[in-house]
DRENTORKOL-3810 file (N, C-alpha, C; in nm, 4 decimals):
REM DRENTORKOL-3810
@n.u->-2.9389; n.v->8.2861; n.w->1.2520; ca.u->-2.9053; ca.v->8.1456; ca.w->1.2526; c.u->-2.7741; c.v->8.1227; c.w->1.1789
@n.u->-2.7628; n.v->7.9707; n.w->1.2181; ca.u->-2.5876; ca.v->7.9792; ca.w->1.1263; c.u->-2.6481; c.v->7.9123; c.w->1.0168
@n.u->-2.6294; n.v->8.0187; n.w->0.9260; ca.u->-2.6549; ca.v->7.9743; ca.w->0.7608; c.u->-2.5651; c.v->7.8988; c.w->0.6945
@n.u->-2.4214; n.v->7.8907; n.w->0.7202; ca.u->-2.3483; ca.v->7.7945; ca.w->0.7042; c.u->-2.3549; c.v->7.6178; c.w->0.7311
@n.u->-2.4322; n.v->7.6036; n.w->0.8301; ca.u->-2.4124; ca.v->7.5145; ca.w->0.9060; c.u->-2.5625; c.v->7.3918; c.w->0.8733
@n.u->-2.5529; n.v->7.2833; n.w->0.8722; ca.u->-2.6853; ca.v->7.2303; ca.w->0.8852; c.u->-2.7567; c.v->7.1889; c.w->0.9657
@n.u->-2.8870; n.v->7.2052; n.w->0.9904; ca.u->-2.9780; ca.v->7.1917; ca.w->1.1310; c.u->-3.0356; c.v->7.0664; c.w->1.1526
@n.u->-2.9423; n.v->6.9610; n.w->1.2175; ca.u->-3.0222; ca.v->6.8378; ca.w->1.2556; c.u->-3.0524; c.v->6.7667; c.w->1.3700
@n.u->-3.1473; n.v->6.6454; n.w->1.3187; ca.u->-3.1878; ca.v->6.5912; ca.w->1.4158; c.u->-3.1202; c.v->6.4744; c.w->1.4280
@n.u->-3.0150; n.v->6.3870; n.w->1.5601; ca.u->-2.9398; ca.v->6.2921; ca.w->1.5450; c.u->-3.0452; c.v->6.1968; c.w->1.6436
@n.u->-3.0400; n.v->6.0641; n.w->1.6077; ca.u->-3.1549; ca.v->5.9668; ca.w->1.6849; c.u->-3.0476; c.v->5.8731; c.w->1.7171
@n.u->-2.9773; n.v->5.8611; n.w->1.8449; ca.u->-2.8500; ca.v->5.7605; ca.w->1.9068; c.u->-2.8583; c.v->5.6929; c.w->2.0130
@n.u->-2.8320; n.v->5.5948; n.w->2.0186; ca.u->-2.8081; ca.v->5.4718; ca.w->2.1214; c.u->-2.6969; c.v->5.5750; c.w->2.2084
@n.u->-2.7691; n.v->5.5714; n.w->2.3519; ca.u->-2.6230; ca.v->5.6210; ca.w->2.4538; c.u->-2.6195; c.v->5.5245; c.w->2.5784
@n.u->-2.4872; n.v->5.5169; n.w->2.6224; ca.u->-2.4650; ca.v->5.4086; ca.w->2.7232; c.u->-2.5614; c.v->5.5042; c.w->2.8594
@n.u->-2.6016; n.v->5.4169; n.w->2.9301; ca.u->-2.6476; ca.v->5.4228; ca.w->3.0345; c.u->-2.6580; c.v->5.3525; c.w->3.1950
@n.u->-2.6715; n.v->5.3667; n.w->3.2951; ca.u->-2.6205; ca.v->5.3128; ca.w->3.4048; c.u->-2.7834; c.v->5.3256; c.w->3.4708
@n.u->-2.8069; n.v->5.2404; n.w->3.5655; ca.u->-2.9953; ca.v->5.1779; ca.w->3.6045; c.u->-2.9867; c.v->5.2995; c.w->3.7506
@n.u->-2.9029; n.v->5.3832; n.w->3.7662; ca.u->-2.8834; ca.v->5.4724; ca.w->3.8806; c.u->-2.8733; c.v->5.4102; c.w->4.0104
@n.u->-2.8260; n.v->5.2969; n.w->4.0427; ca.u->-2.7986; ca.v->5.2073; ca.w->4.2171; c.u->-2.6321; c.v->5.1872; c.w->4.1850
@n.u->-2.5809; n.v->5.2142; n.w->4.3032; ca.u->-2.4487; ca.v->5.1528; ca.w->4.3577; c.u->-2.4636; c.v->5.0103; c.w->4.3228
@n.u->-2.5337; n.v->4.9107; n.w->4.3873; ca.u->-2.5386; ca.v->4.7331; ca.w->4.3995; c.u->-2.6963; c.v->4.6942; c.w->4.3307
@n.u->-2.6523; n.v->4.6374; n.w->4.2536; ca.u->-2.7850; ca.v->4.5678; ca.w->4.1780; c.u->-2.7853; c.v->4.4349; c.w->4.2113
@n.u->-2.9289; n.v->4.3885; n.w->4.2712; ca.u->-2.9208; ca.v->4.2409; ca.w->4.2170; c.u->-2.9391; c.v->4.1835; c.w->4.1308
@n.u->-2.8301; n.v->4.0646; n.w->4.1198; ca.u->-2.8240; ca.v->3.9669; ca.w->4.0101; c.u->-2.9584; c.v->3.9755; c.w->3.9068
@n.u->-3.0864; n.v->3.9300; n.w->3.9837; ca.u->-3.2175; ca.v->3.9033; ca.w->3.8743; c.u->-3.2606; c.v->4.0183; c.w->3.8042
@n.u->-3.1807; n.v->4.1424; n.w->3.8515; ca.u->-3.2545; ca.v->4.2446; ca.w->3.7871; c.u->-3.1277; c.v->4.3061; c.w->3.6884
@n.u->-3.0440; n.v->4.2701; n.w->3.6456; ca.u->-2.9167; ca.v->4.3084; ca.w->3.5544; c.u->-2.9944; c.v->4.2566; c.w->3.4254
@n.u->-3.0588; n.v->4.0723; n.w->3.4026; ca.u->-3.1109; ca.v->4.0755; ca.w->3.2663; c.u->-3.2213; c.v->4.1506; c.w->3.2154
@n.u->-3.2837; n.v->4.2002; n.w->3.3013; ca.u->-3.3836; ca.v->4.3107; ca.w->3.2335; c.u->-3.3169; c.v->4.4597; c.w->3.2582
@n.u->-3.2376; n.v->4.4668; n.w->3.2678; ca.u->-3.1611; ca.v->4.6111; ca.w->3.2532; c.u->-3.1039; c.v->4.6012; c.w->3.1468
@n.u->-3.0313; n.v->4.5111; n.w->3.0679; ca.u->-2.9455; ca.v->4.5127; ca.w->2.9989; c.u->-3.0435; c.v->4.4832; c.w->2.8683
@n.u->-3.1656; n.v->4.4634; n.w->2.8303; ca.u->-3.2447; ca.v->4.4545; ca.w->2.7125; c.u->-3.2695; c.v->4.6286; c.w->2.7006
@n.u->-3.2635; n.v->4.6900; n.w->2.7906; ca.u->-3.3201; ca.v->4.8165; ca.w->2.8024; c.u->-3.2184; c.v->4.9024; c.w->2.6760
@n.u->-3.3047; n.v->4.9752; n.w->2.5966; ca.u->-3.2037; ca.v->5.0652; ca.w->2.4964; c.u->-3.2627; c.v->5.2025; c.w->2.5842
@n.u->-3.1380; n.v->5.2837; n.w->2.5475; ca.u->-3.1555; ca.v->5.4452; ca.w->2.5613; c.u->-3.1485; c.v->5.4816; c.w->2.4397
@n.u->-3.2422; n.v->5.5531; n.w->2.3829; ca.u->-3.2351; ca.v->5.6357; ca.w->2.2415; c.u->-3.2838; c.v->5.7490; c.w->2.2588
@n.u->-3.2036; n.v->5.8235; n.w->2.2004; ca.u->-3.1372; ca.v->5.9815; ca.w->2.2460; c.u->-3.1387; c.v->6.0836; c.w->2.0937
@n.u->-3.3012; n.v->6.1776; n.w->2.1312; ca.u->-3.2864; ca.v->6.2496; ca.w->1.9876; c.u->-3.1929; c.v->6.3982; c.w->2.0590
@n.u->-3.1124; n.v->6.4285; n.w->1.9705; ca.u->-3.0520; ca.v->6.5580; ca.w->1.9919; c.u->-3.0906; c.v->6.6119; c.w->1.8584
@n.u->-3.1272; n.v->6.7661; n.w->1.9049; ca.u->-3.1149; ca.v->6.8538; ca.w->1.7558; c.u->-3.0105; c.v->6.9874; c.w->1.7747
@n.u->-2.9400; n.v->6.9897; n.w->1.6658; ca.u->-2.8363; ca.v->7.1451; ca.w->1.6490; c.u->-2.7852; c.v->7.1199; c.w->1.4935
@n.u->-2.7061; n.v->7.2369; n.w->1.5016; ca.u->-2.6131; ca.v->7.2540; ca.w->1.3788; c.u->-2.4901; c.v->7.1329; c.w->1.3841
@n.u->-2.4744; n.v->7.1024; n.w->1.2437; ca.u->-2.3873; ca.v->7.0446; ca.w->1.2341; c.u->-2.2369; c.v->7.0741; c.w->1.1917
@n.u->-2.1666; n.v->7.0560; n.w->1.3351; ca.u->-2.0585; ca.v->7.1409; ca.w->1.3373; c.u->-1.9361; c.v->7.0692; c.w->1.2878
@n.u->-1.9231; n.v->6.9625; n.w->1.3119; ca.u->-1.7680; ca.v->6.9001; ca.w->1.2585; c.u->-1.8459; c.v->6.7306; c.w->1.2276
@n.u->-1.7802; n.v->6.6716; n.w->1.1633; ca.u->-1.7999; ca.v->6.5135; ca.w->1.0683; c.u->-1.6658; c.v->6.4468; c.w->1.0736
@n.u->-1.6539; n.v->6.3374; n.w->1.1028; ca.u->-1.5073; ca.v->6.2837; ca.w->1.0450; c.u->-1.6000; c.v->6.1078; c.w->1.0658
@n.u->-1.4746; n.v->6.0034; n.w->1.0010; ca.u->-1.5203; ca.v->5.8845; ca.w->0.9668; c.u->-1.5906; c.v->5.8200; c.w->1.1244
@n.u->-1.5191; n.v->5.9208; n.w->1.2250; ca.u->-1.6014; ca.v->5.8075; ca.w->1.4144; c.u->-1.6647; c.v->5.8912; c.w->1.4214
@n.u->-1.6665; n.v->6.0189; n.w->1.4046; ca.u->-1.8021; ca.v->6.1294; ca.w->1.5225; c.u->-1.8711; c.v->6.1550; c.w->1.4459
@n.u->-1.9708; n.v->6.2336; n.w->1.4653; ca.u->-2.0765; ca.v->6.3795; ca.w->1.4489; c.u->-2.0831; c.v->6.4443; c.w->1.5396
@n.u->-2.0268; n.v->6.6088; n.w->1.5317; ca.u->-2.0279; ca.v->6.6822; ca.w->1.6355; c.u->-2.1797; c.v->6.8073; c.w->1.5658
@n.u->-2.2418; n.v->6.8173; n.w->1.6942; ca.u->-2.3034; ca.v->6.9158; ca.w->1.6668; c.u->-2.3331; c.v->7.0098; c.w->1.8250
@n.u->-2.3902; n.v->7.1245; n.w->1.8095; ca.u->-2.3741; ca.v->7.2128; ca.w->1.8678; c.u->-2.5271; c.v->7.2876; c.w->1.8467
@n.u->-2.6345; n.v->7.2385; n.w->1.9980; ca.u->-2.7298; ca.v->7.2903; ca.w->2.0370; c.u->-2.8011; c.v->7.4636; c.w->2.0171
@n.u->-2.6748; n.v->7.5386; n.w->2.0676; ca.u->-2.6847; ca.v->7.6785; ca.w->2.0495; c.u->-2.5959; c.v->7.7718; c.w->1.9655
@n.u->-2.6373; n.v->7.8442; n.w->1.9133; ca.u->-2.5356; ca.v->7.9452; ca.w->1.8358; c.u->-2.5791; c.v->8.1067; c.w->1.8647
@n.u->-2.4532; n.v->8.1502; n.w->1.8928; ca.u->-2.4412; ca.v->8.3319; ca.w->1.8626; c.u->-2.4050; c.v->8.4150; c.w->1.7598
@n.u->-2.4662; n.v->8.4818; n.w->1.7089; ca.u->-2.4336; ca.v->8.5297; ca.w->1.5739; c.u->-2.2747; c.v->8.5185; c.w->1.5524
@n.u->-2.1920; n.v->8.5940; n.w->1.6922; ca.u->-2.0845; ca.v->8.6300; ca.w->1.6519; c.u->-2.0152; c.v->8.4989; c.w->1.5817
@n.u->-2.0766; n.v->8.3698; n.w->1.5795; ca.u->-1.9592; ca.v->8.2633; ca.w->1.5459; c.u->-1.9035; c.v->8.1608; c.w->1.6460
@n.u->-1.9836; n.v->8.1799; n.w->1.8110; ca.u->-1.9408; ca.v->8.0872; ca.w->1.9298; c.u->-2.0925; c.v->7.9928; c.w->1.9215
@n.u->-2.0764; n.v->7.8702; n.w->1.9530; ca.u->-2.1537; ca.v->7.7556; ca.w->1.9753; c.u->-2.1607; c.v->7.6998; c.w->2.0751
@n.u->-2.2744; n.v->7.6922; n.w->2.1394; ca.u->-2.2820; ca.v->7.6184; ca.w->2.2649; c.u->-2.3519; c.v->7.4809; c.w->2.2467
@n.u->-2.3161; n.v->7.3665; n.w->2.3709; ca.u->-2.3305; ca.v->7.3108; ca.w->2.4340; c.u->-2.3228; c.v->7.2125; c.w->2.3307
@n.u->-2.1959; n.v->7.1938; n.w->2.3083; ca.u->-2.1476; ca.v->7.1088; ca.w->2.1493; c.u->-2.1256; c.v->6.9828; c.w->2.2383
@n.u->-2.2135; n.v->6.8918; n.w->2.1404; ca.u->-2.1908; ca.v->6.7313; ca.w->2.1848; c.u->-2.1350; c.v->6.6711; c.w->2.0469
@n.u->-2.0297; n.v->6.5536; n.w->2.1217; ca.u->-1.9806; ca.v->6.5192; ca.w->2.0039; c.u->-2.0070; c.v->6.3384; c.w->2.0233
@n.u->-2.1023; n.v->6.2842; n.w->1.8771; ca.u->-2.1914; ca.v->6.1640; ca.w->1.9250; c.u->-2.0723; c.v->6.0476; c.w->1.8192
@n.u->-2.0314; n.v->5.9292; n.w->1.8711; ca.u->-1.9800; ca.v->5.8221; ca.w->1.8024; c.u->-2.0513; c.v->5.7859; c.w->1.6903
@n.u->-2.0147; n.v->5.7272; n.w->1.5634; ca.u->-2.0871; ca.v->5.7152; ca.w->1.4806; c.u->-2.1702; c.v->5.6087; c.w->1.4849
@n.u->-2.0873; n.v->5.5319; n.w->1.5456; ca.u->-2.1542; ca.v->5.3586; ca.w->1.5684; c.u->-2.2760; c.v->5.3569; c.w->1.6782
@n.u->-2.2777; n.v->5.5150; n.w->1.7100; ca.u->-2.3908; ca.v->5.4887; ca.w->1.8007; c.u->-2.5108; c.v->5.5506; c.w->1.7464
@n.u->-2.5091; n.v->5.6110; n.w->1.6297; ca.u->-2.5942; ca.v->5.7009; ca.w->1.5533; c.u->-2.7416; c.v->5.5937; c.w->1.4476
@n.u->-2.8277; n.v->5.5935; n.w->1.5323; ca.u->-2.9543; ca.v->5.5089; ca.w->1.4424; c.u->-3.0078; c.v->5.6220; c.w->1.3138
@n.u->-3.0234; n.v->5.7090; n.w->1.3400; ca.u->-3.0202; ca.v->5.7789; ca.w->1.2161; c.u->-2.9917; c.v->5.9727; c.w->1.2170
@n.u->-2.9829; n.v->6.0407; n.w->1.0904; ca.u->-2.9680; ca.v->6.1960; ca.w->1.1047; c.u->-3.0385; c.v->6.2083; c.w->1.0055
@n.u->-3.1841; n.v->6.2862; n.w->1.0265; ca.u->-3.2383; ca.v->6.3616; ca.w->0.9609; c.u->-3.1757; c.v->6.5378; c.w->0.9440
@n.u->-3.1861; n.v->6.5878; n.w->0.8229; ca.u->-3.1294; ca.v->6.7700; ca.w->0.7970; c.u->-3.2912; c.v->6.8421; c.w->0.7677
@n.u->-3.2371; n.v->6.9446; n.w->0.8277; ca.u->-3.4007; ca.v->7.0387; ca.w->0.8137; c.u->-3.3607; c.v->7.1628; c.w->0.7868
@n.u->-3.4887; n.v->7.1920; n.w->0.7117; ca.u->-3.4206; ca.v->7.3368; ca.w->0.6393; c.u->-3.4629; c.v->7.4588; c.w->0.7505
@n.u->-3.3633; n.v->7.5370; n.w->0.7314; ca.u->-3.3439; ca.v->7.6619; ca.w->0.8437; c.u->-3.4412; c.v->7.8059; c.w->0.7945
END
């Protein structure tokens, strides 16, 4: 595991689309109450004052996969867990 790195869980609001080309009108106000909340878990790979980047998979050698990098303003909370 990356012992460097910390192992969390991020809980985030992500934009989302109702999957149709043309919606009707009556059905946009109950789409738009709808939240998407989105747990991701990985290492925590990079921080700055807008993101949290973290990164699902790791290889010993030091490469990380399937690194998502989440807005902060969209982040409801980050729990850290010990490795």
């Amino acid at each position: 595991m990356s012992a460097d790195k910390a192992f969390v869980k991020v809980t985030w609001l992500d934009a989302q689309d109702d999957g149709r080309t043309w919606v009707p009108a009556e059905d946009i106000q109950s789409f738009t109450e709808q939240q998407c909340e989105v747990t991701s878990w990985g290492w925590l790979v990079g921080s700055t004052k807008t993101y949290v980047t973290i990164a699902a998979d790791y290889i010993k050698d030091g490469v990380y996969g399937r690194v998502t990098k989440i807005p902060r303003k969209m982040i409801v909370k980050i729990d850290e867990y010990e490795q």
